[in-house]
BATIVO-534354 format. One record per residue: residue in three letters; x, y, z of N, C-alpha, C in turn. Coordinates in nm, 2 decimals. Layout:
node type:ala	n_c1:X	n_c2:Y	n_c3:Z	ca_c1:X	ca_c2:Y	ca_c3:Z	c_c1:X	c_c2:Y	c_c3:Z
...
END
This chain:
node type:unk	n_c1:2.76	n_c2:-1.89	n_c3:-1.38	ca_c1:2.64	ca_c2:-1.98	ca_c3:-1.40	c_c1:2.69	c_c2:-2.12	c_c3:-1.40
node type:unk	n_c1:2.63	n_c2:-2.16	n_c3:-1.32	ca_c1:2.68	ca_c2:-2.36	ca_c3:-1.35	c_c1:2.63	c_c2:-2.42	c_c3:-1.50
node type:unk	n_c1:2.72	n_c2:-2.51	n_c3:-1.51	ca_c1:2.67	ca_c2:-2.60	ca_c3:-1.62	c_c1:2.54	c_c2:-2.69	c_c3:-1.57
node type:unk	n_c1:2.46	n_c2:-2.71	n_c3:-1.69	ca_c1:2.35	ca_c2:-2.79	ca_c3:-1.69	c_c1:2.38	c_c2:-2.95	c_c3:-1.67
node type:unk	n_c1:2.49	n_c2:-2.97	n_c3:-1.69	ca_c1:2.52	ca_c2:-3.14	ca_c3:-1.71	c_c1:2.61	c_c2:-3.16	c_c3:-1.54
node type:unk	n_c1:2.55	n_c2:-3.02	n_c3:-1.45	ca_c1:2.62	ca_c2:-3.06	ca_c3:-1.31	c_c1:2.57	c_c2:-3.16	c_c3:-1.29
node type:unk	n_c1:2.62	n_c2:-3.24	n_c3:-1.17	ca_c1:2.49	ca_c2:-3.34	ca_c3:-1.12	c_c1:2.49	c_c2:-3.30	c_c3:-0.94
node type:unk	n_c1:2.37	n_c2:-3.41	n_c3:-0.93	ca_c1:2.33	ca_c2:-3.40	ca_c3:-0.80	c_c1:2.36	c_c2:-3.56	c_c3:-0.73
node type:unk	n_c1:2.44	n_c2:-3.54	n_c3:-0.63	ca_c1:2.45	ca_c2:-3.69	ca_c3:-0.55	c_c1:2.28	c_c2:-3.74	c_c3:-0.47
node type:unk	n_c1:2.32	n_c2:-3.83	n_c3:-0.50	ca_c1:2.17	ca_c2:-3.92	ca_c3:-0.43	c_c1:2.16	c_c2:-4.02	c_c3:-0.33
node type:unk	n_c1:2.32	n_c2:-4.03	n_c3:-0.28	ca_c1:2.31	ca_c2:-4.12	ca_c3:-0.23	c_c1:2.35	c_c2:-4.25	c_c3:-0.26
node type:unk	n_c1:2.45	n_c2:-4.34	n_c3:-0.22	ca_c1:2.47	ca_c2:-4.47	ca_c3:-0.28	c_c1:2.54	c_c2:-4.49	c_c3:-0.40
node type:unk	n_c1:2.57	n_c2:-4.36	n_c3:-0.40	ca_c1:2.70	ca_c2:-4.35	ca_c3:-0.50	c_c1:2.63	c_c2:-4.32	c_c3:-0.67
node type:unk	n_c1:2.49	n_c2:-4.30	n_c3:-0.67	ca_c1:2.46	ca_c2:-4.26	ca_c3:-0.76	c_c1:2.49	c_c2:-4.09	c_c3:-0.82
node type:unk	n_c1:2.47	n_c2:-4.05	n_c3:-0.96	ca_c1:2.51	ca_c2:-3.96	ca_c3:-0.97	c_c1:2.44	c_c2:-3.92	c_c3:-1.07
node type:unk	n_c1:2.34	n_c2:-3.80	n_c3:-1.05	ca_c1:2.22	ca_c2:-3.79	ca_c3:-1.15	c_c1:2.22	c_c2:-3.60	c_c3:-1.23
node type:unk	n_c1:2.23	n_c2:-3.61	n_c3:-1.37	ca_c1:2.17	ca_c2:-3.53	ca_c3:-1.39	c_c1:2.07	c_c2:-3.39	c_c3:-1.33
node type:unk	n_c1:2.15	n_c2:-3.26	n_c3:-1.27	ca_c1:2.05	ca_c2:-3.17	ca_c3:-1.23	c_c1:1.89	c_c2:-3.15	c_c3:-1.34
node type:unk	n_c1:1.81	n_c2:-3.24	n_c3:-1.35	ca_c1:1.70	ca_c2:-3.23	ca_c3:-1.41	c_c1:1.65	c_c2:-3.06	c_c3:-1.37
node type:unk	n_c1:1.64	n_c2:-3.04	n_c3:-1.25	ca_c1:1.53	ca_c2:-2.93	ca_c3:-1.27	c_c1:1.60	c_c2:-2.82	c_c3:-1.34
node type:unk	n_c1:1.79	n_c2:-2.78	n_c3:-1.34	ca_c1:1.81	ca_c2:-2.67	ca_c3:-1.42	c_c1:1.79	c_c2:-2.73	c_c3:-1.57
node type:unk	n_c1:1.83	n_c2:-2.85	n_c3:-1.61	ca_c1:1.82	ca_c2:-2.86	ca_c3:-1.72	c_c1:1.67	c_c2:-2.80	c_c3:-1.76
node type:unk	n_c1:1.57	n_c2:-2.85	n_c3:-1.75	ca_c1:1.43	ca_c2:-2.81	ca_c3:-1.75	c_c1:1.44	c_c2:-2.68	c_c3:-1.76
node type:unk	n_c1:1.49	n_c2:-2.62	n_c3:-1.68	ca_c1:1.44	ca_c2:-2.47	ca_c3:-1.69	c_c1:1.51	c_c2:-2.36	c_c3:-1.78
node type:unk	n_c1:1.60	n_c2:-2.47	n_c3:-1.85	ca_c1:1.72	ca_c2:-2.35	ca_c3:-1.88	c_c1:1.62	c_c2:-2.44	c_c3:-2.05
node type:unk	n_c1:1.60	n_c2:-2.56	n_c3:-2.09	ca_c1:1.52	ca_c2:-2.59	ca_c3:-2.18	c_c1:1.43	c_c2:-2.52	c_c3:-2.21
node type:unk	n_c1:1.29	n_c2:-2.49	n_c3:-2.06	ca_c1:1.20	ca_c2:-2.40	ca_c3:-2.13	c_c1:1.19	c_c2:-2.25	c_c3:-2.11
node type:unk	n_c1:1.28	n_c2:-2.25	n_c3:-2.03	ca_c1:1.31	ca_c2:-2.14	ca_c3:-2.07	c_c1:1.19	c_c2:-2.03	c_c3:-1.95
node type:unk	n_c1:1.14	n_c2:-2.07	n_c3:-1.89	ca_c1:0.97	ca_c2:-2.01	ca_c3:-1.81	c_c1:1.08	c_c2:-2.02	c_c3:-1.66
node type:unk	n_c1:1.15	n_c2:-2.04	n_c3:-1.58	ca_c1:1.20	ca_c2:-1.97	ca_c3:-1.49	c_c1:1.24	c_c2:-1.88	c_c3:-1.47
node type:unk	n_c1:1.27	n_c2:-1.82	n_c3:-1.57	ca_c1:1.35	ca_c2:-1.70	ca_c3:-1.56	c_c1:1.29	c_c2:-1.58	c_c3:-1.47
node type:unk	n_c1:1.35	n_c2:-1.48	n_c3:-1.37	ca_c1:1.30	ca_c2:-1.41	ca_c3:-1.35	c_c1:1.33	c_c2:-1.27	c_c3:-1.37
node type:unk	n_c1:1.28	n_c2:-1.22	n_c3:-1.45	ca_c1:1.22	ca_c2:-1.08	ca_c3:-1.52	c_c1:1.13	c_c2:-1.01	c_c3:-1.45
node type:unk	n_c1:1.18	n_c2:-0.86	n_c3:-1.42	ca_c1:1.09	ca_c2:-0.82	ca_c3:-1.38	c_c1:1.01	c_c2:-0.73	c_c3:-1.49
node type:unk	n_c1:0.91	n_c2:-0.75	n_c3:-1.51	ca_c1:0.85	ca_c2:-0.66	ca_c3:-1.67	c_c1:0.74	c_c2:-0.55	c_c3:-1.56
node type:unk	n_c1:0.68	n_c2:-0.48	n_c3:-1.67	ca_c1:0.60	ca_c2:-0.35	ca_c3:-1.61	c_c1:0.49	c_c2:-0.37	c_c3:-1.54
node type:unk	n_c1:0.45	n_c2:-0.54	n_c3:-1.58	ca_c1:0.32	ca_c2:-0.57	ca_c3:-1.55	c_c1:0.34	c_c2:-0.59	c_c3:-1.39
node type:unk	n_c1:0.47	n_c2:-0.63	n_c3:-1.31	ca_c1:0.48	ca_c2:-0.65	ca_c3:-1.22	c_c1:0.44	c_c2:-0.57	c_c3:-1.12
node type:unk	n_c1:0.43	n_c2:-0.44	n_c3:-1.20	ca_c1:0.50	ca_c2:-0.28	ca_c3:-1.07	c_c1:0.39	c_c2:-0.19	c_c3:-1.15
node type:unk	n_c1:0.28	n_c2:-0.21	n_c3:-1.18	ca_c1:0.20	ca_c2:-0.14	ca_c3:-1.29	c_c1:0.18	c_c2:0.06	c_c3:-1.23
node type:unk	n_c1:0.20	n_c2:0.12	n_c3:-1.33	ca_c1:0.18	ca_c2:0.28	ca_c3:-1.25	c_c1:0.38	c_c2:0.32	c_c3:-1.24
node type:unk	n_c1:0.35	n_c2:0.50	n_c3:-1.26	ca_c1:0.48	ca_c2:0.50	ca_c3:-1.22	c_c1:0.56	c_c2:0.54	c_c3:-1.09
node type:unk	n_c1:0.64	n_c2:0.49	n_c3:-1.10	ca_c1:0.74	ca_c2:0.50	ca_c3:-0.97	c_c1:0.78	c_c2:0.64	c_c3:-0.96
node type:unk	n_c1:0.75	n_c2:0.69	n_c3:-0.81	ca_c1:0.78	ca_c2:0.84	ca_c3:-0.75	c_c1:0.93	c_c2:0.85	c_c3:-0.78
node type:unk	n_c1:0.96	n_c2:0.98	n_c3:-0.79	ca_c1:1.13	ca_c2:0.99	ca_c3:-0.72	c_c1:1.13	c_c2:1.03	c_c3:-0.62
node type:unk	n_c1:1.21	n_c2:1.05	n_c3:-0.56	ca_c1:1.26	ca_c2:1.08	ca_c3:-0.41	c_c1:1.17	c_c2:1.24	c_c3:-0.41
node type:unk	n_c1:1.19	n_c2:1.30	n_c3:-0.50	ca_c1:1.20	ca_c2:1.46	ca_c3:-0.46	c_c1:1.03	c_c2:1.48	c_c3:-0.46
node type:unk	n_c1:0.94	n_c2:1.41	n_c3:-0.55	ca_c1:0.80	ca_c2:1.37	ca_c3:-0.55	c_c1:0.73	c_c2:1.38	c_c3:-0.44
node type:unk	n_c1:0.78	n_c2:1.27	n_c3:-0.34	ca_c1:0.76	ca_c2:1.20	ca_c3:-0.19	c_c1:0.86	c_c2:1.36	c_c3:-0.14
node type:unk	n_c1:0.93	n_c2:1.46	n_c3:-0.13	ca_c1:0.94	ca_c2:1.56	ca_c3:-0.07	c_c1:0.82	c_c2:1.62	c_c3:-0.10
node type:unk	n_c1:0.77	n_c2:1.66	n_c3:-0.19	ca_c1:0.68	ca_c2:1.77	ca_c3:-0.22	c_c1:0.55	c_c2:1.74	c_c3:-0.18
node type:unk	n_c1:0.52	n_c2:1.57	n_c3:-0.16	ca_c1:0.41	ca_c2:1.57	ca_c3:-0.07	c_c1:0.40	c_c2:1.55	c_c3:0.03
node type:unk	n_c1:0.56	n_c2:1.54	n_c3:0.09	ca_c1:0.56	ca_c2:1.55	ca_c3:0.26	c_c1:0.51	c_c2:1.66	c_c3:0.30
node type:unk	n_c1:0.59	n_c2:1.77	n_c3:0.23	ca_c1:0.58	ca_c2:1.92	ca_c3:0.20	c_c1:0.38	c_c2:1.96	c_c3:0.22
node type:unk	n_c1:0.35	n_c2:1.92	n_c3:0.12	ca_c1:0.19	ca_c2:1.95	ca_c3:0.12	c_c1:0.12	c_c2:1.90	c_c3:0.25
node type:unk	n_c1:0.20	n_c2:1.76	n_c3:0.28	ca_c1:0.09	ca_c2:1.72	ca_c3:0.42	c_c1:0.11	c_c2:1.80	c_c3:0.53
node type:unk	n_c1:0.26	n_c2:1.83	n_c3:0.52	ca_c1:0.29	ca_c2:1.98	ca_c3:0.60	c_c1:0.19	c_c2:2.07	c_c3:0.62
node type:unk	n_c1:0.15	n_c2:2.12	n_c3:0.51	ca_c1:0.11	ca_c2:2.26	ca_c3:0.51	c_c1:-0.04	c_c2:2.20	c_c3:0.53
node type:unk	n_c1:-0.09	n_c2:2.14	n_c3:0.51	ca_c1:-0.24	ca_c2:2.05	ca_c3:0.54	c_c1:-0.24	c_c2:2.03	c_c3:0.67
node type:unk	n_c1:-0.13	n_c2:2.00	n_c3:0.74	ca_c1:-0.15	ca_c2:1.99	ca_c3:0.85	c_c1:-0.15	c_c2:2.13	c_c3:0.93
node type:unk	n_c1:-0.06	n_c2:2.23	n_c3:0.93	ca_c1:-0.07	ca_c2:2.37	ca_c3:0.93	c_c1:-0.18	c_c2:2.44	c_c3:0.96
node type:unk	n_c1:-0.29	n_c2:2.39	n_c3:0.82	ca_c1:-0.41	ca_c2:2.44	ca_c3:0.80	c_c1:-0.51	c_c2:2.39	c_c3:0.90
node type:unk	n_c1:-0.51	n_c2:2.26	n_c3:0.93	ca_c1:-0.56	ca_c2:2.19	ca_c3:1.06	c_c1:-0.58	c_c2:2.26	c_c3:1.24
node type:unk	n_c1:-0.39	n_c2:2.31	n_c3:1.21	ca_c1:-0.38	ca_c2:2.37	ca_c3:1.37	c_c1:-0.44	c_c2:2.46	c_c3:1.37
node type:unk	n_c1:-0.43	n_c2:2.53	n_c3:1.23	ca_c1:-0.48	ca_c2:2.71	ca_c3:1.21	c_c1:-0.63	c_c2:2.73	c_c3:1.25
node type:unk	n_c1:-0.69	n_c2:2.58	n_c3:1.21	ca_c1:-0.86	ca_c2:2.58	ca_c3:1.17	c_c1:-0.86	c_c2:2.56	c_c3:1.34
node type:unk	n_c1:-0.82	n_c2:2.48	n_c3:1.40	ca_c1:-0.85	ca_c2:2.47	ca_c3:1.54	c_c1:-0.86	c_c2:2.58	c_c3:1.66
node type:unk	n_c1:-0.80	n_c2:2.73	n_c3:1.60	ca_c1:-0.78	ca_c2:2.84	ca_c3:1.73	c_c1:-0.92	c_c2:2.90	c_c3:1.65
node type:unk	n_c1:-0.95	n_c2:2.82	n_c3:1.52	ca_c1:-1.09	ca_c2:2.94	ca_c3:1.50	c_c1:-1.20	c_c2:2.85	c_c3:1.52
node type:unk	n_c1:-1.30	n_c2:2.75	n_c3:1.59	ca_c1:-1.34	ca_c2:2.70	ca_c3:1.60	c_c1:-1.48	c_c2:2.78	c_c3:1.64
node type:unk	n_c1:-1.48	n_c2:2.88	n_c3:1.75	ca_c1:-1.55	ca_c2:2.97	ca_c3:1.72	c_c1:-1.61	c_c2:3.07	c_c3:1.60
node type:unk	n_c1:-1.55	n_c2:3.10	n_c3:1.53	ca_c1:-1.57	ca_c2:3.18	ca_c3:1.40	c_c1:-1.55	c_c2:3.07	c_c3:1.30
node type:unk	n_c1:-1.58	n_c2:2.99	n_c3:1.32	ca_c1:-1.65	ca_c2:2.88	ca_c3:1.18	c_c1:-1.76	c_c2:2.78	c_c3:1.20
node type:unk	n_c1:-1.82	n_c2:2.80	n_c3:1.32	ca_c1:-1.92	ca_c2:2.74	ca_c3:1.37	c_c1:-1.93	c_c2:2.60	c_c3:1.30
node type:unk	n_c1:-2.06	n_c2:2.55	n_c3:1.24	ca_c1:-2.11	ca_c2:2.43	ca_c3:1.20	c_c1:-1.96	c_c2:2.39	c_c3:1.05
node type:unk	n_c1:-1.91	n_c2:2.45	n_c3:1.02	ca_c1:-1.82	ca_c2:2.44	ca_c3:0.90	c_c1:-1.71	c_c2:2.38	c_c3:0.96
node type:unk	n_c1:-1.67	n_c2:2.38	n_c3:1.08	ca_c1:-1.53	ca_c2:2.38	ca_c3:1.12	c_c1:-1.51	c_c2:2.19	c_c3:1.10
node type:unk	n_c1:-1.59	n_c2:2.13	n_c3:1.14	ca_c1:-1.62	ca_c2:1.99	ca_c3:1.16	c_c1:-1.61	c_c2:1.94	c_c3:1.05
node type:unk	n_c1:-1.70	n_c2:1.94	n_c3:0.93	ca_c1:-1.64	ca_c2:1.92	ca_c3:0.84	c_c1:-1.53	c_c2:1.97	c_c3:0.75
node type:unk	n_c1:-1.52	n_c2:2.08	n_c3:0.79	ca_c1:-1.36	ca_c2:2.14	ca_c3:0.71	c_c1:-1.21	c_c2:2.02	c_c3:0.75
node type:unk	n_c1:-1.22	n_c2:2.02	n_c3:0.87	ca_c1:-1.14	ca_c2:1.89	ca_c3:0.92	c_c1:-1.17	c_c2:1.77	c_c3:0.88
node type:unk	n_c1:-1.26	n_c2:1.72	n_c3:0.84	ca_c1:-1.29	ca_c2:1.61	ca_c3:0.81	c_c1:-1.24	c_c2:1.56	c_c3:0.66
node type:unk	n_c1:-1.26	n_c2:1.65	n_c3:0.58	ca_c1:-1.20	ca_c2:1.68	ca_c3:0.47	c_c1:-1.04	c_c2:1.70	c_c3:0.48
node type:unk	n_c1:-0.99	n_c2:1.74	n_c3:0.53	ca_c1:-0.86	ca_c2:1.77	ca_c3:0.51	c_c1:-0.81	c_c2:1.65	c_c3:0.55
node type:unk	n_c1:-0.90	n_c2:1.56	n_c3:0.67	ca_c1:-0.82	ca_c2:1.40	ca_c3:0.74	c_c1:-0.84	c_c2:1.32	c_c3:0.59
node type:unk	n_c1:-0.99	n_c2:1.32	n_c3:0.51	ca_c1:-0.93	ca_c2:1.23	ca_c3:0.41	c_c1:-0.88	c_c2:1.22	c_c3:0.29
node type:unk	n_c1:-0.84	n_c2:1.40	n_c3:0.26	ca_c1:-0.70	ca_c2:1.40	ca_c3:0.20	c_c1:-0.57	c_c2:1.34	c_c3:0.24
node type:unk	n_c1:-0.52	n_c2:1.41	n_c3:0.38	ca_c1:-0.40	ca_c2:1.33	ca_c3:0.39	c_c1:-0.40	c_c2:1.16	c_c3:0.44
node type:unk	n_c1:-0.51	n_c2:1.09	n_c3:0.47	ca_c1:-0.53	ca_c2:0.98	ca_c3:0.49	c_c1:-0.45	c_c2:0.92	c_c3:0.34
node type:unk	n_c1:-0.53	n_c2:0.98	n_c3:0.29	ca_c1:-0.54	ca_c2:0.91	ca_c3:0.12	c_c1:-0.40	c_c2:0.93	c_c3:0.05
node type:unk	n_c1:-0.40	n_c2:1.02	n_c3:0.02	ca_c1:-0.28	ca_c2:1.08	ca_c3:0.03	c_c1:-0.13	c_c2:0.96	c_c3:0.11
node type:unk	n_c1:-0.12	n_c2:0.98	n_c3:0.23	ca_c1:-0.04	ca_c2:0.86	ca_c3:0.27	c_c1:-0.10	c_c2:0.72	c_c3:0.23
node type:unk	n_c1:-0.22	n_c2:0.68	n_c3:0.21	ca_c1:-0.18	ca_c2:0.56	ca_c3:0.18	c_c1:-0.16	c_c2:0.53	c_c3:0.04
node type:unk	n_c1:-0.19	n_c2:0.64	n_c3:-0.05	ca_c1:-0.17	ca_c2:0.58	ca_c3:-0.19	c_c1:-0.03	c_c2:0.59	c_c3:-0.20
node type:unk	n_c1:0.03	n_c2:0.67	n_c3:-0.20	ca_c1:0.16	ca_c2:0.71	ca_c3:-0.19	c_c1:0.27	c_c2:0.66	c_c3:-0.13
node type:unk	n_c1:0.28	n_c2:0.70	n_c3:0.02	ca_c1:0.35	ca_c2:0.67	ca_c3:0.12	c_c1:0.34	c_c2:0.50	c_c3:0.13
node type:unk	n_c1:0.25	n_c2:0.43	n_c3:0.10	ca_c1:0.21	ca_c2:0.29	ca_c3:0.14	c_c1:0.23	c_c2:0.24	c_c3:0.04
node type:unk	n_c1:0.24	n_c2:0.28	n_c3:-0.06	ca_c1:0.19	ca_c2:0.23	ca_c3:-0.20	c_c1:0.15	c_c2:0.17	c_c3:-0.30
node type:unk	n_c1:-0.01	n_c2:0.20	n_c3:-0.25	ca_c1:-0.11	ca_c2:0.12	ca_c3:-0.31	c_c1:-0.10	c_c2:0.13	c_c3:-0.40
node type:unk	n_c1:-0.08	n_c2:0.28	n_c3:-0.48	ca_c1:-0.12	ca_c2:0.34	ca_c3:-0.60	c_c1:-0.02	c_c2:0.25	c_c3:-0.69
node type:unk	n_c1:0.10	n_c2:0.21	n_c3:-0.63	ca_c1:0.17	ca_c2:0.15	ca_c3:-0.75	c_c1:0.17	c_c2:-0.03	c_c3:-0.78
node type:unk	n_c1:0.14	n_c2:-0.07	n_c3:-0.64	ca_c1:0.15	ca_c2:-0.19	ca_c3:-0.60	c_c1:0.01	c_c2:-0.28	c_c3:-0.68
node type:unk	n_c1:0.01	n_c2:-0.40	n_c3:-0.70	ca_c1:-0.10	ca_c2:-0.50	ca_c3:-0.75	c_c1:-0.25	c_c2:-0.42	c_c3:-0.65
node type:unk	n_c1:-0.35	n_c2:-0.44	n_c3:-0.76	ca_c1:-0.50	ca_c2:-0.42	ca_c3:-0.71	c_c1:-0.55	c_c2:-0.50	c_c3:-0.59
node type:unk	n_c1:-0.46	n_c2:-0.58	n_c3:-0.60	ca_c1:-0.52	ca_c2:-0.70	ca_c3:-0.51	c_c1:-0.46	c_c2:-0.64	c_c3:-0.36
node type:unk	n_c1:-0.40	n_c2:-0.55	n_c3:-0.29	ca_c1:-0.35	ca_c2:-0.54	ca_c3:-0.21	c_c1:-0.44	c_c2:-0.41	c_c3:-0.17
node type:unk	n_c1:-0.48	n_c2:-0.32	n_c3:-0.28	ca_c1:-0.54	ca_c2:-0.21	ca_c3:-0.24	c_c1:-0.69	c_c2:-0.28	c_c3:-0.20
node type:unk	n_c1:-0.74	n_c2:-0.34	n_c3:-0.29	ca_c1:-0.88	ca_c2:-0.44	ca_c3:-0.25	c_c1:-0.88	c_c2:-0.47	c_c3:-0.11
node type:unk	n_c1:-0.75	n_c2:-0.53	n_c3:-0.05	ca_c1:-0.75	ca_c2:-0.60	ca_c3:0.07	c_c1:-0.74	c_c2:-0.50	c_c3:0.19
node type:unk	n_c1:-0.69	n_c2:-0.39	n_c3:0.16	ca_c1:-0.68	ca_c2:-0.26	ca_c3:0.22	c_c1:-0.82	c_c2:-0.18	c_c3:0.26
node type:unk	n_c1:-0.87	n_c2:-0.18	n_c3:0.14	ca_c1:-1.02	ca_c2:-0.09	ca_c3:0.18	c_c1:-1.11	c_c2:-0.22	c_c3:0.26
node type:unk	n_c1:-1.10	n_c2:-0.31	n_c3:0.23	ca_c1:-1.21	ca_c2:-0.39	ca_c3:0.31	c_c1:-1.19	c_c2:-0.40	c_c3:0.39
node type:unk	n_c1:-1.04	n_c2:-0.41	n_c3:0.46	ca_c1:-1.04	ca_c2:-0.40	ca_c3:0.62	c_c1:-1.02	c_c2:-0.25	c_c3:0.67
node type:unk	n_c1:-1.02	n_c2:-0.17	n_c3:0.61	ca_c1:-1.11	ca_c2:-0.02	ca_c3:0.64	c_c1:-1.22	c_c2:-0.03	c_c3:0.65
node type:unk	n_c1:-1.28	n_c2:-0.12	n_c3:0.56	ca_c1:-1.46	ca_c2:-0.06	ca_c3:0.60	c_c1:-1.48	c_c2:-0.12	c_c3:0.69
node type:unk	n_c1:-1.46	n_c2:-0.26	n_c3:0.68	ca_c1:-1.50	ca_c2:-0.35	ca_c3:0.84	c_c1:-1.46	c_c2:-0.28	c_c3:0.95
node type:unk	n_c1:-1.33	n_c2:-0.20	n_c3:0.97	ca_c1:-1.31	ca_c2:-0.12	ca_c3:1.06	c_c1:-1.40	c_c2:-0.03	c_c3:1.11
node type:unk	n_c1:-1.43	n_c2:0.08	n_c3:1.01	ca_c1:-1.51	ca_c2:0.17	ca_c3:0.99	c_c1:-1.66	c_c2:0.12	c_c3:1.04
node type:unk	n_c1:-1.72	n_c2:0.00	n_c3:0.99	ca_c1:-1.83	ca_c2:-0.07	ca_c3:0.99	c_c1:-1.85	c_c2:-0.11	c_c3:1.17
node type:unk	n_c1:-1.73	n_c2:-0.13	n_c3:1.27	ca_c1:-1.72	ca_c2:-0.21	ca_c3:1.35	c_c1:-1.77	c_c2:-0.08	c_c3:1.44
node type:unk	n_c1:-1.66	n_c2:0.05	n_c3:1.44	ca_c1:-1.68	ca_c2:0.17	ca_c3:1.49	c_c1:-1.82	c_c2:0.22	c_c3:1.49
node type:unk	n_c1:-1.89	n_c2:0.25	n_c3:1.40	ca_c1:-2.03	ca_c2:0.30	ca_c3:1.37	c_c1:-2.10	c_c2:0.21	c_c3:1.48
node type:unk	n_c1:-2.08	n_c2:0.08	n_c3:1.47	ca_c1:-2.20	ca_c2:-0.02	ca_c3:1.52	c_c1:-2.20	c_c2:0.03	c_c3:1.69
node type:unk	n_c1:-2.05	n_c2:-0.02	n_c3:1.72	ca_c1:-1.99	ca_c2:0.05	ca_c3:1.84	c_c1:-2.10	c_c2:0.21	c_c3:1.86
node type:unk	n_c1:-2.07	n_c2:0.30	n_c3:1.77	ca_c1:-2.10	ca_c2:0.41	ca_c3:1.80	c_c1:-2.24	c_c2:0.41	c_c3:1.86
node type:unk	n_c1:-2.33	n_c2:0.32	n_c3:1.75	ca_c1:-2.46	ca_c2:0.30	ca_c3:1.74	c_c1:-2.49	c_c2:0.21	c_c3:1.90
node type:unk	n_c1:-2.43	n_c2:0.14	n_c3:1.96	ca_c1:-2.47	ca_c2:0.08	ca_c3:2.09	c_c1:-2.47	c_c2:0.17	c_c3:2.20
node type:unk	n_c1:-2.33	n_c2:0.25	n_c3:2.19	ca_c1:-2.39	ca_c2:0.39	ca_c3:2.34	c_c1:-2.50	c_c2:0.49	c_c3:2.28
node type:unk	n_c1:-2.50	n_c2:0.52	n_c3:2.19	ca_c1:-2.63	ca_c2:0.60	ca_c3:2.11	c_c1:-2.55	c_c2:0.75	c_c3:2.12
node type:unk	n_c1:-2.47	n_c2:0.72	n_c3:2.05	ca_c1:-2.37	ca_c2:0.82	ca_c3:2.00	c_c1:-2.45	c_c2:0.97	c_c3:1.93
node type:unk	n_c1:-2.49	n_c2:0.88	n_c3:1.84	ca_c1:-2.59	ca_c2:0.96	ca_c3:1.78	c_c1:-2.65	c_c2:1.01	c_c3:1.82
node type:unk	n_c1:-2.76	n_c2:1.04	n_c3:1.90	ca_c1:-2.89	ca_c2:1.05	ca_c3:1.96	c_c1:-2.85	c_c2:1.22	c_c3:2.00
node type:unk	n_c1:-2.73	n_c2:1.22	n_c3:2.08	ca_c1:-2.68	ca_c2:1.33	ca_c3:2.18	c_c1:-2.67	c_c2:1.46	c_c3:2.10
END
């Protein structure tokens, strides 16, 4: 660590006091600490993030499985997939992305350009008359 009484050349042969460490080593408020508030939620281990690779595995599994019976699940089959997409959707993003652990303000910024997304697609859908068919 340098001393606070370093100085800083200025030019012209002047020779000045490092004010801004002195300052900070005074008040003491630059320090960087990382505290809990930073990282709020707790952190996976490695083997955590195996067991839900593991699950999205077998989620996905159940996807390919649901697909050769499409016939023998008639009106159910559509939403059975649909459901399983927004598990693992969710799933990877809270996790894998890490919303779940990261500041709110990131996950905030996350879903609203999902919905706009989402919002954009519908409208989209709604012009060829998607619906209707």
């Amino acid at each position: 660590m340098s001393d606070i009484t370093e100085t800083t050349e200025l030019g012209d042969g002047y020779d000045q006091p490092n004010e801004a460490v002195a300052e900070s080593v005074e008040h003491g408020e630059h320090t960087v600490d990382a505290t809990p508030d930073d990282h709020p939620g707790e952190h996976w281990s490695d083997l955590k993030f195996v067991y839900l690779a593991l699950g999205l595995a077998v989620i996905t599994a159940v996807e390919v499985a649901l697909s050769y019976m499409v016939d023998d699940l008639g009106p159910v089959f559509l939403p059975a997939l649909l459901i399983l997409m927004l598990v693992k959707f969710f799933a990877v993003v809270m996790y894998f992305m890490h919303l779940k652990f990261d500041n709110r303000l990131f996950s905030l910024m996350f879903y609203l350009g999902l919905g706009l997304a989402v919002t954009v697609y519908v409208i989209a859908l709604l012009t060829f008359q998607f619906f209707n068919s």
